[in-house]
N, C-alpha and C positions, 0 to 999 in steps of 0.2 A: 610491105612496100608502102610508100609513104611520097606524097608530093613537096612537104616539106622539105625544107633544106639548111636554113637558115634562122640564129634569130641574133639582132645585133645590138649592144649596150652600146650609148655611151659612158665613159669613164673618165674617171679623173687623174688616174694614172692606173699606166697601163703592165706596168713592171707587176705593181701591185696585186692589182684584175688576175693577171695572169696566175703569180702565185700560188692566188687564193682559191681560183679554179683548178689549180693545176694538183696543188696539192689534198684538198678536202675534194674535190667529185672527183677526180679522177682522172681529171680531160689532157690533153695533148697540145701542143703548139703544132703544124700544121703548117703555117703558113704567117708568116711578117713581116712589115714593111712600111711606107707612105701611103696615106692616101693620094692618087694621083687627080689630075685636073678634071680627066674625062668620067673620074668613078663619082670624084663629089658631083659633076654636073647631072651624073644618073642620080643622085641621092640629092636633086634638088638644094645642096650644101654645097655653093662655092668656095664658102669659108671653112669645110672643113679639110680642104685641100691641103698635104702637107702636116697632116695631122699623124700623130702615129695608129701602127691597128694591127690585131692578130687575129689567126681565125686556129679555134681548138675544138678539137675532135673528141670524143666520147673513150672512155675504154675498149668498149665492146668494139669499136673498128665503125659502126654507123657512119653513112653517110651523109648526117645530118648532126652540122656544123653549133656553132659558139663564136659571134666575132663581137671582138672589143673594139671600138673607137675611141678614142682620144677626144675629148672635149671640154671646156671651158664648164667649171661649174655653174650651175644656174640655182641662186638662193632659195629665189621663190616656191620651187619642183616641190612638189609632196606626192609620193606614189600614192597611186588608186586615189586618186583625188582629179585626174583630168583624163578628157577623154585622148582615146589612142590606145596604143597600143601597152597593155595594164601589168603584161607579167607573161613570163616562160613556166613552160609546165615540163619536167623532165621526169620518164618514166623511170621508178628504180624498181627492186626484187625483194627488199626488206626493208618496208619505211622505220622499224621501230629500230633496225640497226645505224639506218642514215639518222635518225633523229639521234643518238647518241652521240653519232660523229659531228654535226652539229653543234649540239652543246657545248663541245669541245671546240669546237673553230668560231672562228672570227665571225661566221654570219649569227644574227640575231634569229633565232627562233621565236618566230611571230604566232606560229599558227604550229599546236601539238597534232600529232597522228588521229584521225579520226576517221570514221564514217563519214561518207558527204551526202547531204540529205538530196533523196531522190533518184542517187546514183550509188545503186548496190554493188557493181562492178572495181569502185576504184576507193584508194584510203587513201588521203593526202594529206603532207603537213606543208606548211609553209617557213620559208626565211626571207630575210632582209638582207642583202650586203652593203660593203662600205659608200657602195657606188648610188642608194639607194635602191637598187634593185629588186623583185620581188620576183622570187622564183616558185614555185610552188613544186614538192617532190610528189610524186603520187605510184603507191603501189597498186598495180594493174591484177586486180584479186581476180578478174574472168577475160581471159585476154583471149585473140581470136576473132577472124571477121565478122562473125555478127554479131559482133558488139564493137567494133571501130576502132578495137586497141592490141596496140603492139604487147609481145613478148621480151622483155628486157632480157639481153645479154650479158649484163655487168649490175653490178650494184647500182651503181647510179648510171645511167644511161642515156640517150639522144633527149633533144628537143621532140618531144609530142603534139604540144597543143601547145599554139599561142592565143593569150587571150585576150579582146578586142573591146574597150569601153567605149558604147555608144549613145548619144543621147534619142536617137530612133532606133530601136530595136529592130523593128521589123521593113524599117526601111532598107538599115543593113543587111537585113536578110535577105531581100529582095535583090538586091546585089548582087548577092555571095551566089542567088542562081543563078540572076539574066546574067551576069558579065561572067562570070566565075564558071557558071556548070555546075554547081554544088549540088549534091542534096543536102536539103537545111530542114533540120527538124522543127516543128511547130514550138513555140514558147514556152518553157517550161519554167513555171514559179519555184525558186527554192529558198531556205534559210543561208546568205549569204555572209559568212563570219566575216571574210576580207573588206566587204565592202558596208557591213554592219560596223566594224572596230574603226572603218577611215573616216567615218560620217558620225560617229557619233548615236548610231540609230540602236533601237533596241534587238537585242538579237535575235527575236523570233521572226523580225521583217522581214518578208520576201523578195526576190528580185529574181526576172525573169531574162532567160537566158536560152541561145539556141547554140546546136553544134553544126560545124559544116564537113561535111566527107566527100568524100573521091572514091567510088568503086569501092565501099567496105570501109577505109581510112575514114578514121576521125582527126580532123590535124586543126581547124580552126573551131573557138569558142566567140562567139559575139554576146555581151552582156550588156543589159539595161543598168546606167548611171543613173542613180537618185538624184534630183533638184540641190544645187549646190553645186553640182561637179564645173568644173573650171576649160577652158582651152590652157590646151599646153603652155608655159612661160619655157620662151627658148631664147640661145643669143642668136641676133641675126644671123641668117646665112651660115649657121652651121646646125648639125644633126639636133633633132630634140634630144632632151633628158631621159634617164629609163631605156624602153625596148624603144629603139628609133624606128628599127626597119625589122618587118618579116620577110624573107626571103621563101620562094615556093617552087616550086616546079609548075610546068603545065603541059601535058602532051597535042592539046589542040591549040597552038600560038595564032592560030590567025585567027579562032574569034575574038581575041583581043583588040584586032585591027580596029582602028577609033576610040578606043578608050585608053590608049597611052598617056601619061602625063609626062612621060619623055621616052622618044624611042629607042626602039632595043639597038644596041651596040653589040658588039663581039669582045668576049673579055676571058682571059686564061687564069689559072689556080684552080684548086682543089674547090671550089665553091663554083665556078663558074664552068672549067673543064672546057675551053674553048666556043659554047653557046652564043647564041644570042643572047642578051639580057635587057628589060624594059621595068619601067617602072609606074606601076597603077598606083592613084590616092582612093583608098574608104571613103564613102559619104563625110566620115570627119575626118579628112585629111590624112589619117593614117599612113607611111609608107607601105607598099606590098611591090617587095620586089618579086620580078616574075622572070623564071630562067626556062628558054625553050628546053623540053623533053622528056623523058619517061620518069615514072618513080623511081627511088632509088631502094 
């Protein structure tokens, strides 16, 4: 069970996107259509109104979503170089088979199958797609609640863990419990390949990073940016570059009450399911959308 729900690219074409997920992870079309007036006005992007968008679903039947956005490239963008929201972590069952599949597809293999230093439970590799995107695949070696991680169903399966570039660490953590409820684990220093390969830094340097759970669930990662990191470059009034928006569940909505940055509306689809839906900003602006109700 998982409060996640959501995590949403924008793209540059969406035919494309689709494809590329459709055919190499495995996922599903679900759901297509316009963005309408009242969803960009949740999404703080009046200009991405009228934009096109899909939302794709995992093999395994998860209900924990993939939406594309439709959006205006932005030159500037260089992933894991600004703070926000940094990259999708999708659980799979045989990294060294995805990494093969991979090789073979269209996404850029940035990051080989490894051990991740500090964290003996999990083997990740990472890729890049067209859209710049940064996904990271990761086999779940000790899955089970006391360790905060899902059991995959499919080869490559749901969104897990989204991960959050912060220039205060621990103030985002601070966050993540008064508003959130989280339990947030103390800071943990590791050798960071992702954010060691963006920066230029040597690879033995550390960077300290905390996880956020829900009842057991590990579903957010908040990490320290090194000196250099940038605010997002976006076109006005439409969605940032990269992961725009995380989308989440939450079974207690009303402590939310006052930290809205736009309040929750009613909204139907497979992501939304008839709910309320409201939308919180991170200490750095970050979108977190937040859909009233249980895990899923």
């Amino acid at each position: 069970m998982t409060l996640l729900k959501c995590a949403t690219h924008v793209v540059g074409d969406l035919a494309d996107a689709i494809a590329r997920y459709t055919q190499w992870m495995d996922y599903r079309v679900v759901e297509q259509g316009t963005v309408d007036a009242d969803l960009a006005a949740l999404w703080l992007a009046p200009a991405s109104a009228g934009k096109g968008y899909a939302v794709l679903q995992p093999a395994s039947g998860a209900q924990t979503f993939l939406r594309f956005v439709e959006g205006t490239p932005v030159p500037d963008y260089a992933p894991i170089r600004s703070y926000g929201w940094a990259a999708i972590e999708l659980c799979v069952t045989d990294v060294e088979a995805v990494n093969s599949r991979m090789i073979a597809s269209p996404f850029e293999v940035i990051g080989s199958p490894k051990p991740l230093d500090g964290f003996a439970t999990v083997k990740p590799m990472q890729v890049k797609g067209a859209d710049q995107e940064i996904v990271y695949l990761t086999e779940i070696l000790v899955p089970g609640p006391e360790h905060g991680l899902p059991a995959p169903q499919s080869l490559i399966d749901r969104p897990f863990i989204l991960v959050l570039a912060c220039p205060d660490l621990r103030k985002t953590a601070q966050w993540g419990r008064e508003v959130l409820g989280l339990g947030v684990i103390d800071p943990v220093a590791i050798k960071y390949s992702m954010i060691n390969n963006a920066f230029g830094l040597d690879p033995d340097t550390k960077h300290e990073l905390v996880t956020g759970k829900w009842e057991g669930d590990t579903f957010l990662e908040f990490d320290q940016y090194p000196e250099g990191t940038v605010e997002r470059p976006r076109v006005p009034g439409e969605l940032p570059p990269g992961v725009a928006i995380t989308s989440m569940a939450h079974p207690d909505f009303a402590r939310l009450d006052g930290h809205w940055a736009v309040e929750p509306i009613t909204r139907d689809g497979p992501l939304y399911a008839g709910r309320r839906v409201g939308m919180l900003l991170t200490p750095e602006g970050a979108l977190l959308e937040v859909i009233e109700g249980e895990p899923a």
